[in-house]
N, C-alpha and C positions, 0 to 999 in steps of 0.2 A: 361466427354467425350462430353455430350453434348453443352457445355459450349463453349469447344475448337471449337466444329464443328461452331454454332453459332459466334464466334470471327473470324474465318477465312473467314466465310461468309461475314461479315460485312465489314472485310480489305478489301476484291475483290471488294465487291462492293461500297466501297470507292473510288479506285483506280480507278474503270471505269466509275463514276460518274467524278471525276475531268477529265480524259483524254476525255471525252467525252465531257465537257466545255471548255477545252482545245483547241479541235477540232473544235469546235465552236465558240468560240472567235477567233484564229488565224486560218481561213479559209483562206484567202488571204495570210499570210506567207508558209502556208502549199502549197499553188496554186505556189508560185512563187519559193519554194524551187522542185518540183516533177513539177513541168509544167501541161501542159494543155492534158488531153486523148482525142488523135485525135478523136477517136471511138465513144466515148460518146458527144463529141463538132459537128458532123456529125449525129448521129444521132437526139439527142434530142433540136439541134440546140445551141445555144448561151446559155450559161452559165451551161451546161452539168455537168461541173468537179468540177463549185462550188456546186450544187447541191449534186454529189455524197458525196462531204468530209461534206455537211450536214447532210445527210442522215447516216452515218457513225456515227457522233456527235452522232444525236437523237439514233440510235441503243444501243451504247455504253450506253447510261443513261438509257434506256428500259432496256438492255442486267443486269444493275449491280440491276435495283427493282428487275429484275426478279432472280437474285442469291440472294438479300436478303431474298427475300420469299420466298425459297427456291425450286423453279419452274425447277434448274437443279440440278442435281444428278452427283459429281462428285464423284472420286475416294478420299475418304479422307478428301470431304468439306460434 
């Protein structure tokens, strides 16, 4: 049982380790596929919405250490 919980921990946070490089490398595809967030380009001034699809990157690759070491408690991981 343990085993399994350990193996699906690792698939997740596989998965959000690549999409989080994913999201990283192709920030400007992502920018020109969803456009620009008036909101965020108005407030935080110029370059706003690359920043946020950054900041999203860096989460996702923090978000998948922190299911490998087991920091979130899901139902069945």
């Amino acid at each position: 049982m343990f085993i399994a919980i350990l193996f699906k921990r690792l698939i997740l946070s596989i998965f959000l380790t690549i999409l989080g490089i994913v999201v990283l490398k192709y920030t400007g595809r992502i920018l020109r596929l969803f456009g620009l967030q008036q909101y965020l380009e108005e407030v935080s001034g110029g370059g706003g919405t690359v920043t946020m699809w950054k900041l999203i990157g860096i989460g996702l690759v923090i978000a998948a250490i922190l299911v490998l070491g087991g920091a979130f408690s899901f139902a069945g991981f």
